[in-house]
TORKOL-4160 file (C-alpha; in steps of 0.2 Angstrom, whole numbers, padded with zeros to 4 digits, m for minus):
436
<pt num="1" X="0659" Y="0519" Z="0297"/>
<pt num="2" X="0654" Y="0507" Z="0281"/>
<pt num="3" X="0675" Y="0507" Z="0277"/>
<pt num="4" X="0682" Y="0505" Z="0294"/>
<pt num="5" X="0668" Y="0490" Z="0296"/>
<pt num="6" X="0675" Y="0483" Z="0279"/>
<pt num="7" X="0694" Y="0484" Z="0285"/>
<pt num="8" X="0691" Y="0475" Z="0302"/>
<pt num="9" X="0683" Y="0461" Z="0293"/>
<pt num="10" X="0698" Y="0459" Z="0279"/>
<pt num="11" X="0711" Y="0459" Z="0295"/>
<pt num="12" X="0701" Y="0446" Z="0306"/>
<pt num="13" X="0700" Y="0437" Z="0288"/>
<pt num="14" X="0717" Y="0437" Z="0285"/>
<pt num="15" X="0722" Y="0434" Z="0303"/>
<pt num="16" X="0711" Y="0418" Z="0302"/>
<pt num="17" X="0722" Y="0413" Z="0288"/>
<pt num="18" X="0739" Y="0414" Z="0293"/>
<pt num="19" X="0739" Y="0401" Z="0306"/>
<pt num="20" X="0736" Y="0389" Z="0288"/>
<pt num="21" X="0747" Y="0398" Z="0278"/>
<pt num="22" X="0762" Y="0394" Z="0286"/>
<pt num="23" X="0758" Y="0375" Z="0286"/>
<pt num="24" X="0774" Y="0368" Z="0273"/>
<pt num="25" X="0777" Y="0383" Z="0266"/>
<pt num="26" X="0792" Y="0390" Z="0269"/>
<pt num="27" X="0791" Y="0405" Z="0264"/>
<pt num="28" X="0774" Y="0416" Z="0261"/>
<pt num="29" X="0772" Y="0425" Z="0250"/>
<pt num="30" X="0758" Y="0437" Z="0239"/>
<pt num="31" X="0754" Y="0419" Z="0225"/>
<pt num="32" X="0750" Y="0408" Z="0244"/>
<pt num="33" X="0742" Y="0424" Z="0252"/>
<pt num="34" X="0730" Y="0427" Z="0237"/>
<pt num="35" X="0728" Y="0405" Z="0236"/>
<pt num="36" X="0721" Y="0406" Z="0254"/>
<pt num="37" X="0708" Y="0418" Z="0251"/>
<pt num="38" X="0704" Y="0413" Z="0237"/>
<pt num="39" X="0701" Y="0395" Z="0245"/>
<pt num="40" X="0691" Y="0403" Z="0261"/>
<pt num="41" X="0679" Y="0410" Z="0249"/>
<pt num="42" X="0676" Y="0394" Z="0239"/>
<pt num="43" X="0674" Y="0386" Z="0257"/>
<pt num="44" X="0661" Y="0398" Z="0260"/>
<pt num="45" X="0653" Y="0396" Z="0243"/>
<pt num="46" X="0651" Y="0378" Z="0246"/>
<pt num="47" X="0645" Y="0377" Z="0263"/>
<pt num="48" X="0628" Y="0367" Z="0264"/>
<pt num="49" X="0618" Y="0377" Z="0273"/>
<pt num="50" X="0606" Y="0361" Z="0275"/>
<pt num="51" X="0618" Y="0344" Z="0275"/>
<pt num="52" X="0605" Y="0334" Z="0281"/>
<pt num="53" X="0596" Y="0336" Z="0265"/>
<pt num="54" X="0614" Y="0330" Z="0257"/>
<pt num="55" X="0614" Y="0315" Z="0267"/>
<pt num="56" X="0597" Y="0310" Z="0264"/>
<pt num="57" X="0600" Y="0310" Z="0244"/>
<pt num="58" X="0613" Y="0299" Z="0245"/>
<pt num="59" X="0603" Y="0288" Z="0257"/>
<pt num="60" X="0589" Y="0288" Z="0241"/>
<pt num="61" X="0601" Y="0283" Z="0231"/>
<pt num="62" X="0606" Y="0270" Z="0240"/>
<pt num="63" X="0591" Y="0264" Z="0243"/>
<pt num="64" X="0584" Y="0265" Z="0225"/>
<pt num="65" X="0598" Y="0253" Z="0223"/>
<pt num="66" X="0595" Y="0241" Z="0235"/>
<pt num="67" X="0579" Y="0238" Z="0228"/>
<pt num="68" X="0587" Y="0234" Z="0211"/>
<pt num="69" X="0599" Y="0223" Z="0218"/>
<pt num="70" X="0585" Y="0213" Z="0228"/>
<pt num="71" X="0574" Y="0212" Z="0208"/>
<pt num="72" X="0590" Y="0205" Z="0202"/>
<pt num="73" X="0597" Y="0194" Z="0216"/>
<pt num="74" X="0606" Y="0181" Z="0209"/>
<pt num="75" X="0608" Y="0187" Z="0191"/>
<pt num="76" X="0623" Y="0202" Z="0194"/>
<pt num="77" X="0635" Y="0192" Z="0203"/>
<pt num="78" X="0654" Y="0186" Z="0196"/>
<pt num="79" X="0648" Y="0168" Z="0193"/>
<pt num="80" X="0635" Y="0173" Z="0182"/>
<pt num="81" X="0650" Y="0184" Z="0173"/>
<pt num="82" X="0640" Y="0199" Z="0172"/>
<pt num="83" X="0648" Y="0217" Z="0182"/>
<pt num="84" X="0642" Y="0218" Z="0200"/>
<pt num="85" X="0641" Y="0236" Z="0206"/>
<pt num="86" X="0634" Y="0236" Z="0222"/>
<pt num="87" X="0633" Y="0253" Z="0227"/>
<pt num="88" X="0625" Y="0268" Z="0217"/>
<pt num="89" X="0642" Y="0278" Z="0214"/>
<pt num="90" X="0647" Y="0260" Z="0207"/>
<pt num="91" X="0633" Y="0257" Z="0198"/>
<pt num="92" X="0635" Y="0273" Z="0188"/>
<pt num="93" X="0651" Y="0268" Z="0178"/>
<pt num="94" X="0656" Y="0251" Z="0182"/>
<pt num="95" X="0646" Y="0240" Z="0174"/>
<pt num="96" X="0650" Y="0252" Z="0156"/>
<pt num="97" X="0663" Y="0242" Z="0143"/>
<pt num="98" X="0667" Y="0259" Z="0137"/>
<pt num="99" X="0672" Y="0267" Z="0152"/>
<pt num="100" X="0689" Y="0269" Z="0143"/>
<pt num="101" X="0683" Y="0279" Z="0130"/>
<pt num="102" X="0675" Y="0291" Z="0141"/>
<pt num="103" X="0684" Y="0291" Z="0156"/>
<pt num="104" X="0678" Y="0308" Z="0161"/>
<pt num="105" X="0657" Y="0302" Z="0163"/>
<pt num="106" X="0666" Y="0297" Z="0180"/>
<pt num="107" X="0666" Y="0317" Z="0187"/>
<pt num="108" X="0645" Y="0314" Z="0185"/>
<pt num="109" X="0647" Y="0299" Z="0198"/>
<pt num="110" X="0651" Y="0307" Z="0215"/>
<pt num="111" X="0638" Y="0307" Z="0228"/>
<pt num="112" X="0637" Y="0314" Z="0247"/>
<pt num="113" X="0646" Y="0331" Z="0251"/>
<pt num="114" X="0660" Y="0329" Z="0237"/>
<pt num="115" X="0648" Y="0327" Z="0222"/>
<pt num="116" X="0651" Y="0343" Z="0213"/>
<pt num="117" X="0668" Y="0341" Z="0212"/>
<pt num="118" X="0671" Y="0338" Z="0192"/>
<pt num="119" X="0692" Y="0336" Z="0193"/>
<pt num="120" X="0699" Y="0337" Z="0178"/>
<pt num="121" X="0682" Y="0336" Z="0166"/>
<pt num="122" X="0680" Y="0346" Z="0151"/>
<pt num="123" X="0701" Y="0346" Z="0152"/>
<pt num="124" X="0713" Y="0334" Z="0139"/>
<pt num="125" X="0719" Y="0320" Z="0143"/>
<pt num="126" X="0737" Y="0318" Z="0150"/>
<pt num="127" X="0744" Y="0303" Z="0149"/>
<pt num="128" X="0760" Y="0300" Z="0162"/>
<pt num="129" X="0775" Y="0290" Z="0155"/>
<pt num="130" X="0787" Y="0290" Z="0165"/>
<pt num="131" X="0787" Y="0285" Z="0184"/>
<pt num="132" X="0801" Y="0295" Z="0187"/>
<pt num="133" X="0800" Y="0311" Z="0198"/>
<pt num="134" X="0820" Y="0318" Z="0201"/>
<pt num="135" X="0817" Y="0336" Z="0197"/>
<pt num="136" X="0807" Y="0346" Z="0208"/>
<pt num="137" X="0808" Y="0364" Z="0203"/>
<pt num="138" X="0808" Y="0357" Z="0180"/>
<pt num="139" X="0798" Y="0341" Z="0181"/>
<pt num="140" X="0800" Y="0332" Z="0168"/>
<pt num="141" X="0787" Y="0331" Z="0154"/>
<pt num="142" X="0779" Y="0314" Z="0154"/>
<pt num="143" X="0780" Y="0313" Z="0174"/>
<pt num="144" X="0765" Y="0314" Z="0187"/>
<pt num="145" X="0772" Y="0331" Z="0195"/>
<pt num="146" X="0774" Y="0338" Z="0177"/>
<pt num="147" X="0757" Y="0333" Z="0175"/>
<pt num="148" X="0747" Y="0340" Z="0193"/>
<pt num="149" X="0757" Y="0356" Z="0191"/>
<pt num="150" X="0747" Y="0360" Z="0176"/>
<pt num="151" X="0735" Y="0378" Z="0180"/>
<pt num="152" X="0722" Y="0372" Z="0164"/>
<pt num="153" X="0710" Y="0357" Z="0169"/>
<pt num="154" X="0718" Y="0340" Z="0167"/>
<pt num="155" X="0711" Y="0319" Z="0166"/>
<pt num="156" X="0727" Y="0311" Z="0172"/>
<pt num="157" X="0730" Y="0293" Z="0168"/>
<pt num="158" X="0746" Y="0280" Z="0166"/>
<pt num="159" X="0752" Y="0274" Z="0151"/>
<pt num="160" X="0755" Y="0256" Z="0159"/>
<pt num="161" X="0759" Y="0251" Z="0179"/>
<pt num="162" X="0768" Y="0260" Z="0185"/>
<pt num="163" X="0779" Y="0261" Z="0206"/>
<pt num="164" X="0781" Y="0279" Z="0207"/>
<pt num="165" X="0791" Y="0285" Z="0221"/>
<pt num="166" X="0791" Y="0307" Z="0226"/>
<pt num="167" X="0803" Y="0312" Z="0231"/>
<pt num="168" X="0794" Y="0328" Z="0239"/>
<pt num="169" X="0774" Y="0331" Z="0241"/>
<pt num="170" X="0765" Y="0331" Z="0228"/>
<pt num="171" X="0757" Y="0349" Z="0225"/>
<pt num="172" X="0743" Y="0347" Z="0213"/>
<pt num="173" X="0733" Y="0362" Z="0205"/>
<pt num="174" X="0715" Y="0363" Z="0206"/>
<pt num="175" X="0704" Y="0354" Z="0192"/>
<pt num="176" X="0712" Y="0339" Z="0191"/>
<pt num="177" X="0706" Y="0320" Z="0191"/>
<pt num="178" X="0719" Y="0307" Z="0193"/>
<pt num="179" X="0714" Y="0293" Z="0186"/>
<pt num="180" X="0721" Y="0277" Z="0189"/>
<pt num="181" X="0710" Y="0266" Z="0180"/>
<pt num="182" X="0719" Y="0253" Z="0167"/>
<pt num="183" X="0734" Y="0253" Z="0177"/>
<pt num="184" X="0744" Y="0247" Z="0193"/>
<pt num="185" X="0747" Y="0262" Z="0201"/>
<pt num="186" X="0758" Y="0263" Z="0215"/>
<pt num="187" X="0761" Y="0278" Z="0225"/>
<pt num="188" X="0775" Y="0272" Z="0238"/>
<pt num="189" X="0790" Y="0271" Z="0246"/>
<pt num="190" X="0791" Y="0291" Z="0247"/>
<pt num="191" X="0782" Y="0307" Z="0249"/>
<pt num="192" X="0762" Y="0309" Z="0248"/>
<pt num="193" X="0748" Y="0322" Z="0237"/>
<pt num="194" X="0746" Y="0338" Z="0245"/>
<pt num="195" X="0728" Y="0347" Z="0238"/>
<pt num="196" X="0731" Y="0364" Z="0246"/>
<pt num="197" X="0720" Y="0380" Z="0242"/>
<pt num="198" X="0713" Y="0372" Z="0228"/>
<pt num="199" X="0697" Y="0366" Z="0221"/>
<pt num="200" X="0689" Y="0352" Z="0209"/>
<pt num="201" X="0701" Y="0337" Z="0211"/>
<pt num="202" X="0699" Y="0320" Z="0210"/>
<pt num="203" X="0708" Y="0304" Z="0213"/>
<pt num="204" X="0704" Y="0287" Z="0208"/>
<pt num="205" X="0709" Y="0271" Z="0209"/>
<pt num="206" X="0727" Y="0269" Z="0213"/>
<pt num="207" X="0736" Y="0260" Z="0227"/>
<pt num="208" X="0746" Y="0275" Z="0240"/>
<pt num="209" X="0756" Y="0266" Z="0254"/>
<pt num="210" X="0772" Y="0268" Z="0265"/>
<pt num="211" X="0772" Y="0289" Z="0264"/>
<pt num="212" X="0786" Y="0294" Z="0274"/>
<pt num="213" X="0790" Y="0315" Z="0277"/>
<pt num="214" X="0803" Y="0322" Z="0268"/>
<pt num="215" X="0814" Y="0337" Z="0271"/>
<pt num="216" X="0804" Y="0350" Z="0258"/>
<pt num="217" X="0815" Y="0365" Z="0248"/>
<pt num="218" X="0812" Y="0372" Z="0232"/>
<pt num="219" X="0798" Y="0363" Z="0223"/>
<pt num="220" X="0784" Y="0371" Z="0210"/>
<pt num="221" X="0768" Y="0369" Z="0213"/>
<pt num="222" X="0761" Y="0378" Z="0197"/>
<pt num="223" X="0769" Y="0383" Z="0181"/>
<pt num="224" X="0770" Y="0399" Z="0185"/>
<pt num="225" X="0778" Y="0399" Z="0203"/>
<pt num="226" X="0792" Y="0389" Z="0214"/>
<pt num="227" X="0791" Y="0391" Z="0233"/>
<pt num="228" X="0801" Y="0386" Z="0247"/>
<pt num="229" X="0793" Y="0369" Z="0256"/>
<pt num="230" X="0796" Y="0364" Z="0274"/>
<pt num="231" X="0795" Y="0347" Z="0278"/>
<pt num="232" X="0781" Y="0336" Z="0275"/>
<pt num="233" X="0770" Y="0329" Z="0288"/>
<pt num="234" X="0767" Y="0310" Z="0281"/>
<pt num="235" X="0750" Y="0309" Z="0276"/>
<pt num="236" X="0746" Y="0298" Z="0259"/>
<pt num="237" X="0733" Y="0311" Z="0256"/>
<pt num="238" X="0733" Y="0328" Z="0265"/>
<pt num="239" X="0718" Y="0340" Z="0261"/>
<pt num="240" X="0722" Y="0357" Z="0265"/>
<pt num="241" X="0707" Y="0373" Z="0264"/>
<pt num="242" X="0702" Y="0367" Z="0250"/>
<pt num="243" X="0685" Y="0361" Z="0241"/>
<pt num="244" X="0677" Y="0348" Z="0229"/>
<pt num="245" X="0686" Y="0335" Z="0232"/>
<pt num="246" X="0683" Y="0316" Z="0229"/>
<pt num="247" X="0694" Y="0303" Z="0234"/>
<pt num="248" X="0687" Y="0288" Z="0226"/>
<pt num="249" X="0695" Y="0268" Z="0225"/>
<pt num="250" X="0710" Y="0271" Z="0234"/>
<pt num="251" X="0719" Y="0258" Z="0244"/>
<pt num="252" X="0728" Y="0265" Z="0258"/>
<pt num="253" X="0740" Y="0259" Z="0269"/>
<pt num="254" X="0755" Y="0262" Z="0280"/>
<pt num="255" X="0760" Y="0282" Z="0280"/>
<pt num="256" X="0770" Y="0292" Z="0294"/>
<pt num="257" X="0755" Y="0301" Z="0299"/>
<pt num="258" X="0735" Y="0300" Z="0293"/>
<pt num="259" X="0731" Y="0290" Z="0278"/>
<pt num="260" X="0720" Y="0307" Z="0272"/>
<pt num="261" X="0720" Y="0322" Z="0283"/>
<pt num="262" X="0705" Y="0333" Z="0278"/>
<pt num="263" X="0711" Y="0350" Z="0289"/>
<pt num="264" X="0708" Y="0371" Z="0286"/>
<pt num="265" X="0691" Y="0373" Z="0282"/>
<pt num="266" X="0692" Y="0361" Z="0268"/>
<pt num="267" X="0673" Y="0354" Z="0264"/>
<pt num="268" X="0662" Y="0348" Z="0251"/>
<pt num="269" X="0673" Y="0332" Z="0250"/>
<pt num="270" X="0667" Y="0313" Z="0249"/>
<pt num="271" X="0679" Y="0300" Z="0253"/>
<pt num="272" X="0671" Y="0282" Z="0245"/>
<pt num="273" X="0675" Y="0266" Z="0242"/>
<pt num="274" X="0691" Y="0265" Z="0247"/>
<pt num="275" X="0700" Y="0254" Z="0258"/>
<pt num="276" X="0711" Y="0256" Z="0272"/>
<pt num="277" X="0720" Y="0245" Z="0282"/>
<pt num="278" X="0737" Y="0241" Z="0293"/>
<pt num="279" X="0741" Y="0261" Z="0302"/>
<pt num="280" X="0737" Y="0271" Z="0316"/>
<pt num="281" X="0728" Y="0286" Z="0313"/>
<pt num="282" X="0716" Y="0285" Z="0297"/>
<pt num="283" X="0704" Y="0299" Z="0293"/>
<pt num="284" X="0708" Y="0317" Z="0303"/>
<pt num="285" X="0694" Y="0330" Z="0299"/>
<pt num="286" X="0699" Y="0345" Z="0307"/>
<pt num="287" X="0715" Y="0345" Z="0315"/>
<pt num="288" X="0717" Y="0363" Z="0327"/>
<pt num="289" X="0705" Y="0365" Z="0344"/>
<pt num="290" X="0706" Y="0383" Z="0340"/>
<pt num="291" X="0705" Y="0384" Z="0320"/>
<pt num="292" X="0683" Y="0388" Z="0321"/>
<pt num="293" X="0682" Y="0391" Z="0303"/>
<pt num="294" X="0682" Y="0371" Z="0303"/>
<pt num="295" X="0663" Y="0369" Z="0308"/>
<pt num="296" X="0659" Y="0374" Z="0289"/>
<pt num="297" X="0669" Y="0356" Z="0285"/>
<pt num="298" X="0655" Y="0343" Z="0278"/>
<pt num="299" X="0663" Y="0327" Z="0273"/>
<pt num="300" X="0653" Y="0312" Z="0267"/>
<pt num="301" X="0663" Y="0294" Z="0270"/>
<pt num="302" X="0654" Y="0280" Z="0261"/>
<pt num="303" X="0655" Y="0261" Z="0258"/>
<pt num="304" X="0675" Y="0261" Z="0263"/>
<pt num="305" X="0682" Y="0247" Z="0270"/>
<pt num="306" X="0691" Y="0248" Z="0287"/>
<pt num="307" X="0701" Y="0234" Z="0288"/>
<pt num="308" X="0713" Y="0225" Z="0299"/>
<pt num="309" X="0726" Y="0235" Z="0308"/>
<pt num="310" X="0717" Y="0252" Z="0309"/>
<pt num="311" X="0719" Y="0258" Z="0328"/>
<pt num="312" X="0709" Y="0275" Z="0326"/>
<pt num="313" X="0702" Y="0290" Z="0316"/>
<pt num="314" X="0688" Y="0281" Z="0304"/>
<pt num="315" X="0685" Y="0297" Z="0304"/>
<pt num="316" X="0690" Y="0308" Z="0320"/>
<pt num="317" X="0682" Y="0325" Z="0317"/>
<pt num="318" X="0683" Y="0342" Z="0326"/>
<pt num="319" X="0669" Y="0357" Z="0322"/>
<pt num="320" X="0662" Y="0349" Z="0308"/>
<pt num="321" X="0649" Y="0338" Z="0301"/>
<pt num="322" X="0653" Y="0321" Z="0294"/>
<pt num="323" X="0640" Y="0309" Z="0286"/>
<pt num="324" X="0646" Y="0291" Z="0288"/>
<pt num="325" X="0635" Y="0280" Z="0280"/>
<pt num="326" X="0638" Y="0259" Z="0273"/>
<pt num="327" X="0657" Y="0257" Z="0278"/>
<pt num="328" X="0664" Y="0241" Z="0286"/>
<pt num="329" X="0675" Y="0242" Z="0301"/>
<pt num="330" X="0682" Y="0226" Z="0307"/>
<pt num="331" X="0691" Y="0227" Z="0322"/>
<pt num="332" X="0698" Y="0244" Z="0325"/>
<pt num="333" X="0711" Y="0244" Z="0339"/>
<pt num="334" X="0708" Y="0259" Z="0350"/>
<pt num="335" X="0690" Y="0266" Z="0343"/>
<pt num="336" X="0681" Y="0267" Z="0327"/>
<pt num="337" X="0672" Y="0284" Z="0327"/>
<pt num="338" X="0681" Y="0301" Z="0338"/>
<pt num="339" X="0677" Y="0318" Z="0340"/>
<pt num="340" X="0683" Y="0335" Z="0347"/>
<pt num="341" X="0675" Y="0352" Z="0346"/>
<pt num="342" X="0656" Y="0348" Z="0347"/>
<pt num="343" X="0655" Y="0341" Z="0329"/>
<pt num="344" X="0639" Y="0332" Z="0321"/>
<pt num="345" X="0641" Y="0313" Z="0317"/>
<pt num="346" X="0628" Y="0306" Z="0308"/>
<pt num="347" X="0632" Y="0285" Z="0308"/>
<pt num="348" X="0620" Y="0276" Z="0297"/>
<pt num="349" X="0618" Y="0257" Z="0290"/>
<pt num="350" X="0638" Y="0254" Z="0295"/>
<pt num="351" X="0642" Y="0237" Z="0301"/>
<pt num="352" X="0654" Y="0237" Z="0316"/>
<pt num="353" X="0663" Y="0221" Z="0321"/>
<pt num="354" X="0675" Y="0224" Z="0337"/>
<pt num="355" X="0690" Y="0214" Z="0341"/>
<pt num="356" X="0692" Y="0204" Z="0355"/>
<pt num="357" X="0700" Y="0215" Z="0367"/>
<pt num="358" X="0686" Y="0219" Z="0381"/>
<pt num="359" X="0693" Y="0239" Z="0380"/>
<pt num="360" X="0689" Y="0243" Z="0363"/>
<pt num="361" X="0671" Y="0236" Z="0361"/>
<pt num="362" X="0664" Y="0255" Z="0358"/>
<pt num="363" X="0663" Y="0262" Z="0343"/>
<pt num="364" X="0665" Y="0281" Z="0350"/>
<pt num="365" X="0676" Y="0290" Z="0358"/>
<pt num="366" X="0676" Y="0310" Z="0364"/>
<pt num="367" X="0691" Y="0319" Z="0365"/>
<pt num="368" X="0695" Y="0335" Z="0378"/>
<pt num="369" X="0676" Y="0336" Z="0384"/>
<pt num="370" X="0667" Y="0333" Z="0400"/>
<pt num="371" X="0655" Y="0321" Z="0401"/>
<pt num="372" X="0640" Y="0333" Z="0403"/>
<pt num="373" X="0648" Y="0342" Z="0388"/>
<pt num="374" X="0650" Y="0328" Z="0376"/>
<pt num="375" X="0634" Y="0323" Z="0379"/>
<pt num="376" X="0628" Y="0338" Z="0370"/>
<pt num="377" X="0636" Y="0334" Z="0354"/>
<pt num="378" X="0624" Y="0326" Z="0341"/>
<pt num="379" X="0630" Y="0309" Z="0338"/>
<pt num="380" X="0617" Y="0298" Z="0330"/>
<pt num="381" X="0619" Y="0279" Z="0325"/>
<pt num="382" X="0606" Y="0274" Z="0313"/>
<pt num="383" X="0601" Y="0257" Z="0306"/>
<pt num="384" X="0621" Y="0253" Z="0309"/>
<pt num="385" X="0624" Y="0234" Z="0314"/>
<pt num="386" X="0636" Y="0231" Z="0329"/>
<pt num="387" X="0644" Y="0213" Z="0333"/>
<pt num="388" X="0655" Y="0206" Z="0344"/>
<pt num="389" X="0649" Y="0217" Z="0357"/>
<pt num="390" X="0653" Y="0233" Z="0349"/>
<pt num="391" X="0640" Y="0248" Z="0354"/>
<pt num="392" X="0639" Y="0266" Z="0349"/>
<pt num="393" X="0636" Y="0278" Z="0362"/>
<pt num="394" X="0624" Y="0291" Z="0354"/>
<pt num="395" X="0622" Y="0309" Z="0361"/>
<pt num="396" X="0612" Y="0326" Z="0359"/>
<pt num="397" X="0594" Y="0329" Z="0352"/>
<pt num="398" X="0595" Y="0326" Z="0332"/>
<pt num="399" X="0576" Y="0329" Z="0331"/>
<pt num="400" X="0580" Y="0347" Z="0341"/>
<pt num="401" X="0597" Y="0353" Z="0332"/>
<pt num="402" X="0595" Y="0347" Z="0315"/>
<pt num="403" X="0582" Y="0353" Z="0308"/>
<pt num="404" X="0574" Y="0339" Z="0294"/>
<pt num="405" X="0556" Y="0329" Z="0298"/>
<pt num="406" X="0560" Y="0311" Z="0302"/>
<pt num="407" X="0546" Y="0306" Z="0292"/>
<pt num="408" X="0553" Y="0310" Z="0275"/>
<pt num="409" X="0571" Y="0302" Z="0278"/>
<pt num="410" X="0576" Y="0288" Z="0267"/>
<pt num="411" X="0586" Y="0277" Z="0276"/>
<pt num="412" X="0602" Y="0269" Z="0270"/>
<pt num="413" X="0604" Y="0253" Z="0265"/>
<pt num="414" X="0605" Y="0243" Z="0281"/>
<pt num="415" X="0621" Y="0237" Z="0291"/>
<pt num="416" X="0618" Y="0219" Z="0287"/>
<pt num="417" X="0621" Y="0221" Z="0269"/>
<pt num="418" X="0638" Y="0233" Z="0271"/>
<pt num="419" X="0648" Y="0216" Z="0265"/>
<pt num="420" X="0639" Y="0217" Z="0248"/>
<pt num="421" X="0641" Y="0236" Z="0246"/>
<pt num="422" X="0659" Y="0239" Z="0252"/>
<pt num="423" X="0665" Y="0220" Z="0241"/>
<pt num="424" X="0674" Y="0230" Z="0228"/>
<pt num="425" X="0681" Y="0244" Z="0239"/>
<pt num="426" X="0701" Y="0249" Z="0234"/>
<pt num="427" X="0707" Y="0250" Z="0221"/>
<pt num="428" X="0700" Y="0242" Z="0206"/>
<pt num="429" X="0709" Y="0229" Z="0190"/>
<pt num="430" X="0700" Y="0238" Z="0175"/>
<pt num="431" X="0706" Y="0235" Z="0157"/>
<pt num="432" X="0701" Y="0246" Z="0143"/>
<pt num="433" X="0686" Y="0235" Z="0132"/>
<pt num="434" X="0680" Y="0227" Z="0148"/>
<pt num="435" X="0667" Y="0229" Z="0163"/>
<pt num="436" X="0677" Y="0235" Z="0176"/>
């Protein structure tokens, strides 16, 4: 009974899978089968259980801040000529003149659902050298693609600036950091990064802009294996069922479809600092009304920058659980905040600045729900600031469904001072020797 039990699980489990396996992969076969259960095990893994308890150590942090910056008002500021880090993932590298020297202290940085994920730490360096990428299937040694296809840990940085332009996605193996720091990255012009079934990456301060799709075919996505692509959807960062992820200083701009798409039971990722500006659709959590197995997504999106031009999706989720805490969204076109599938929202010390159009003054917006339904969901604003008559519509019972005393949460920094934490958000001008 104990067997026949064990064998309905595997084929529900793997039936669960293949709607994801066949997402630009041509051809499936045993290496993407064995990725994919692999990846639905480390989703499972790294589940939190108790988010809330996630959220409200970054809001300590935070906080612990705060009070530090208030001690030294005046003194850490760019006249003074002394480094300004103004938020506590910031604070924990910035302001370090060596930081070159020991690039890899950066995987200890992370905070919010995403901070386990140490990248390429503990790997060698790799240093790209060429901004070229004309082989898919034999990339050439020096190159990026030759560099992410790597199975051992990697720290990935850039020789000198470099405008590199893929000519397919870029599919990069787990435990790897990408590490733009000391250099003018730009990822344009091209094809974006694909993390899928994989675990421990992060990316760092480079620039990725105008990611168009392209046709796919034979490309390697390991040393050890080359597989038949479809084509590519578009995104500038496209997180697929997989973990540990931590998108850090990016500036982000102008892709075909979403600037980062977080889909497949991915989780345990924090997007930060990073800016976005001048597209449609910019954060996607959860993309399928009937892929489930997205309610174990926990995503933390801290101090970014939603600039000008955004029109929706900062972030849009479906199942999961997204903690949004000290962004800045100025005048979002359509709406700021959406949701599908009953997912937790927990908005806290954002500053919200609508645009001038009477029809996109609320920050919210629920997708293929009824009313009565909708308002059911646990949406919760805290401590965010709203101007120009922007106004978040809450819903649910957080006190009932999530289960934390209200007494021992440390807020966030609040909205007012979201200028101040967000200053410094995309990507960052840092040379070796210097403060960055």
């Amino acid at each position: 009974m104990e067997l026949a039990g064990l064998r309905l699980i595997f084929l529900f489990s793997f039936a669960t899978l293949m709607p994801c396996l066949s997402a630009h992969i041509a051809e499936v076969n045993e290496v993407w089968r064995r990725r994919a259960e692999e990846a639905m095990q480390t989703t499972e893994q790294y589940y939190d259980p108790n988010p809330v308890a996630v959220a409200n150590h970054l809001n300590m942090k935070v906080q612990d801040l705060s009070k530090q910056a208030i001690a030294k008002r005046g003194l850490l500021n760019a006249e003074s000529g002394q480094c300004e880090a103004t938020n506590p993932i910031d604070k924990c590298w910035r302001c370090k003149e060596n930081w070159a020297e020991d690039r890899q202290a950066l995987a200890g940085c992370a905070l919010g659902f995403g901070s386990k994920a140490t990248g390429g730490k503990g790997g060698k360096i790799y240093e790209v050298t060429d901004p070229s990428d004309n082989d898919m299937e034999n990339p050439k040694v020096g190159t990026l693609r030759h560099a992410v296809i790597q199975k051992e840990p990697l720290w990935i940085i850039f020789a000198k600036d470099m405008n590199i332009k893929l000519q397919q996605e870029l599919i990069v193996q787990g435990s790897k950091t990408i590490d733009g720091r000391g250099a003018k990255v730009h990822i344009a012009n091209g094809a974006g990064i694909m993390l899928q079934f994989v675990k421990n990456v992060i990316i760092h301060g480079i620039h990725i802009h105008n990611i168009s799709p392209c046709s796919g075919g034979m490309i390697r996505d390991s040393v050890d294996h080359v597989g038949k692509r479809g084509q590519s959807d578009g995104d500038a960062v496209s997180i697929f069922g997989s973990s540990n992820i931590w998108l850090d200083h990016l500036t982000l701009s102008q892709a075909h479809d979403g600037l980062i798409d977080a889909i497949q039971a991915s989780t345990a990722i924090t997007i930060s600092n990073c800016h976005l500006s001048n597209h449609d659709k910019a954060i996607l959590l959860g993309a399928s009304d009937t892929f489930t197995e997205d309610k174990k997504m926990q995503v933390t999106v801290a101090f970014n920058r939603f600039d000008k031009g955004l029109v929706q999706r900062m972030p849009c989720v479906r199942f999961g659980f997204a903690h949004v805490v000290n962004n800045d969204y100025n005048q979002w076109e359509m709406y700021a905040i959406g949701g599908l599938q009953g997912p937790t929202i927990l908005s806290q010390g954002n500053r919200f600045f609508a645009s001038n159009n009477q029809n996109t003054k609320e920050v919210t917006k629920r997708m293929n729900c009824s009313p009565e339904e909708g308002k059911s969901w646990i949406w919760r604003s805290e401590g965010d600031v709203f101007l120009n008559g922007a106004y978040f519509n809450s819903s649910g019972d957080p006190k009932k469904q999530i289960q934390y005393q209200m007494d021992n949460v440390i807020k966030p920094e609040s909205g007012t001072e979201v200028e101040r934490i967000t200053k410094f958000a995309g990507a960052l001008v840092c040379k070796p020797g210097q403060e960055c």
